[in-house]
N, C-alpha and C positions, 0 to 999 in steps of 0.2 A: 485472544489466542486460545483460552481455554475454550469459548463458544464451539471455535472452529474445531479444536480437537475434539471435543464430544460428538460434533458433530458425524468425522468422520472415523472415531469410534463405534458409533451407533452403527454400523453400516448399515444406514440408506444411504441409498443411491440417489443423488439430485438431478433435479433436468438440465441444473447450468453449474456456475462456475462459481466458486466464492475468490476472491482476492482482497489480500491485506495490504495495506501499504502504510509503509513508515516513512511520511513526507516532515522536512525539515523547515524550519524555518516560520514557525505560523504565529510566532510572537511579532516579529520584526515586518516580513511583508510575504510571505508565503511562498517564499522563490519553489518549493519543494512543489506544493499543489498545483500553483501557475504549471509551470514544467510537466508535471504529469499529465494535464489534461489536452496536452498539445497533441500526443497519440494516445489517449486513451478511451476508451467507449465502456459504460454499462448499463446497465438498466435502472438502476438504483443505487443509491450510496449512503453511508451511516459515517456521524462523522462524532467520534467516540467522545467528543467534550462532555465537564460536567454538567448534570441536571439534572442528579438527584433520581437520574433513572424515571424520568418524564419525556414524554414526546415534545420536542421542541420544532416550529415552524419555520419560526421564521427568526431572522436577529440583525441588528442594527451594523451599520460599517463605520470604517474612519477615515478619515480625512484630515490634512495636517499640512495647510499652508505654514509658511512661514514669511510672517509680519516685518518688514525692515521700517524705519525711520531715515531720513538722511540728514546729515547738521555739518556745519564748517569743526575744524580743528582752533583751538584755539589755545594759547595758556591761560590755565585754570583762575590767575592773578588781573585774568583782563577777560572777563566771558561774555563780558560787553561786544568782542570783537568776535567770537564765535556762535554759532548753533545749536545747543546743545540738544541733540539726538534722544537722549532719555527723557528729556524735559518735554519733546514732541509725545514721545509715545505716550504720555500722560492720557491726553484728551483719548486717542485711539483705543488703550485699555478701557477706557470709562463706554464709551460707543460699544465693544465688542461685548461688554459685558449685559449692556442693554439689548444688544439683538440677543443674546444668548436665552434672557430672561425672554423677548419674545417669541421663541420658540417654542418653550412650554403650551401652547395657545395650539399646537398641531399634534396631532393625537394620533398614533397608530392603536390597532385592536391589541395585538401581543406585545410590542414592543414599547409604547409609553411614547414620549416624546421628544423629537432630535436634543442636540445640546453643543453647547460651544462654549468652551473654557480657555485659555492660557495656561500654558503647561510648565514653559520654562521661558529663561528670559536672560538676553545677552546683552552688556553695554558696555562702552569705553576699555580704552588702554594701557590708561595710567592713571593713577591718584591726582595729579596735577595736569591732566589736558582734558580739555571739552569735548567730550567724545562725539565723532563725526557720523556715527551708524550705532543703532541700536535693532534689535530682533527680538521676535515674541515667537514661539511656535504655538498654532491656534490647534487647539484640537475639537474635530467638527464630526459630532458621529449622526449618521446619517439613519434615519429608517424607510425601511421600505416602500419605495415609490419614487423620495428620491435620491438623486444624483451630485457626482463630485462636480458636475456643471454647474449644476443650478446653486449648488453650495459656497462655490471659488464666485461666482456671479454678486450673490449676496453680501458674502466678508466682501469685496469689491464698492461695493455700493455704501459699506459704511466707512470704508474709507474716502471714498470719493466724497461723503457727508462732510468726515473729518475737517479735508484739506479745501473744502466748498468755504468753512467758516472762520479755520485758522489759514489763512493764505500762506503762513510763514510755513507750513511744515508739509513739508514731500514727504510722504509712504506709500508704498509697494506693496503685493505678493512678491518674491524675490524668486521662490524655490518649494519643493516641496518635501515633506518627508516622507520614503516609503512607510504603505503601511500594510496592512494585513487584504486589502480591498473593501469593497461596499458593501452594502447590504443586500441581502435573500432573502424569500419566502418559496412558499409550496401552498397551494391549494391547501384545507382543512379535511376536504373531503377528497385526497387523492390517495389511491389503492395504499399508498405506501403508508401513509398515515394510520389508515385502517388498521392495514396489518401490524403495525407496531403495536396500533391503543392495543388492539389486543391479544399479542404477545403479553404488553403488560399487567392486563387483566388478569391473564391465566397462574400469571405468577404472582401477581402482589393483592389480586384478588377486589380491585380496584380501578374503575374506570374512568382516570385523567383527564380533563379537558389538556387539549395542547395547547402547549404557551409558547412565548417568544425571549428572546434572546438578548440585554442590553450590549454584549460586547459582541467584537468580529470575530467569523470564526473562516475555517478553510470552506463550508460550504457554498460560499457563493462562489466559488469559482467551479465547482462542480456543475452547480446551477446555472452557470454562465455558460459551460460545456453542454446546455442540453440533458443535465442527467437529476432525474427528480432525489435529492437529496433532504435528510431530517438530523438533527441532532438527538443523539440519547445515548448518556453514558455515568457512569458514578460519579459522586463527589459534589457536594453544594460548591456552586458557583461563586458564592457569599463569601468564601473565604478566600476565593481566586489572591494573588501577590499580595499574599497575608505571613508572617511569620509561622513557620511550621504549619504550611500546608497541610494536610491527610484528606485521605478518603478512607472509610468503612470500610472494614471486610465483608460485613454482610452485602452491604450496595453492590460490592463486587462479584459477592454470589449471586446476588438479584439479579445482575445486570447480565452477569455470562449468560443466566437461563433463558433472559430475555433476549439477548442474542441467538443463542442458538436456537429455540423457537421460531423467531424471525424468520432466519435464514434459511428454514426448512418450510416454510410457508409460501417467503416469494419465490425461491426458484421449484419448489412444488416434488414427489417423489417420484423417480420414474418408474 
């Protein structure tokens, strides 16, 4: 906000348009950015997350099946007669952990490499019955190149391992969680990038390789729209859903200059 106002303080006159938008939702699954991009067109987009006031490329998505088990009911005093659902998902955590661990083994340039963990986990009814369903939610973040296809393919296949070796035990994908969506990149050498490194040159007097991004952010739905988008905004990332978040004042003043800069670069003076 402040970029902008200086900007149109200063009075130059620009050859185009700036717009800001206050989209909601980009923790959960982006309903705000989805939305927006269904009529909306620009030439370029900044998408204010932290980075410490660095040019960011590219950054990783998520993904979030959700793992079921199936087992009989039984009572707890006879479990001889039942399934027990959490006793299955045993062997399927030990498998999802082991593809996770082979992930490591794929390397993106900025981003590092994908990952797949267990986030949270549901079982049983009661203290005394043999719970008949159990649920894992997988969290699968993806980096650039690939997809929630090819991801849902894979958890697939070690399940399909699973219940290849333990014949007793049925698991699924069931469902998914929304999430924030996939991953994005931009060319290193695209105008937009330029002009950022240096915007940030001029102000912090310092020329940054551009980096990447481990968490999602709203850009790739920008990028999904056709519009070449970059992250660059205050605040280390490091401390992201940390107790007593902050960002800097100064990063803030860094960051406005280097906004306004920008903005007066790519739409040019008329």
């Amino acid at each position: 906000l402040y970029a902008i106002r200086a900007v149109s303080r200063s009075g130059v006159r620009l050859k185009g348009d700036i717009v800001m938008t206050a989209v909601a939702d980009e923790e959960f699954c982006s309903r705000g950015a989805r939305k927006l991009v269904e009529n909306f067109s620009a030439d370029y987009a900044l998408v204010g997350e932290p980075s410490s006031s660095r040019v960011v490329v590219a950054h990783r998505g998520s993904f979030r099946p959700v793992v079921v088990t199936e087992g009989v009911l039984a009572h707890s005093s006879r479990p001889d007669l039942g399934v027990n659902a959490i006793f299955a998902m045993a062997p399927v955590l030990q498998e999802l952990e082991k593809y996770g661990e082979s992930l490591t083994e794929r390397k993106h340039r900025l981003c590092g490499h994908p990952t797949c963990t267990v986030t949270l986990a549901k079982g049983g009814i009661k203290d005394n019955v043999i719970p008949d369903a159990c649920e894992v939610v997988v969290d699968r973040r993806l980096v650039p190149g690939e997809s929630e296809e090819e991801a849902e393919r894979e958890i697939q296949e070690v399940l399909n391992r699973v219940m290849k070796s333990n014949t007793n035990i049925k698991a699924k994908i069931d469902w998914h969680v929304p999430t924030t969506g996939g991953p994005a990149e931009i060319p290193l050498d695209h105008p937009l990038v330029n002009a950022a490194r240096q915007a940030v040159k001029e102000v912090l007097g310092e020329d940054f390789e551009p980096t990447g991004k481990t968490g999602a952010t709203d850009m790739n739905h920008f990028v999904r729209a056709g519009i070449p988008t970059l992250i660059l905004g205050p605040g280390d990332a490091g401390i992201s859903h940390q107790v007593d978040e902050f960002v800097e004042t100064q990063q803030l003043f860094f960051t406005s200059q280097v906004y306004s800069r920008l903005l007066v670069s790519l739409l040019g003076v008329a």
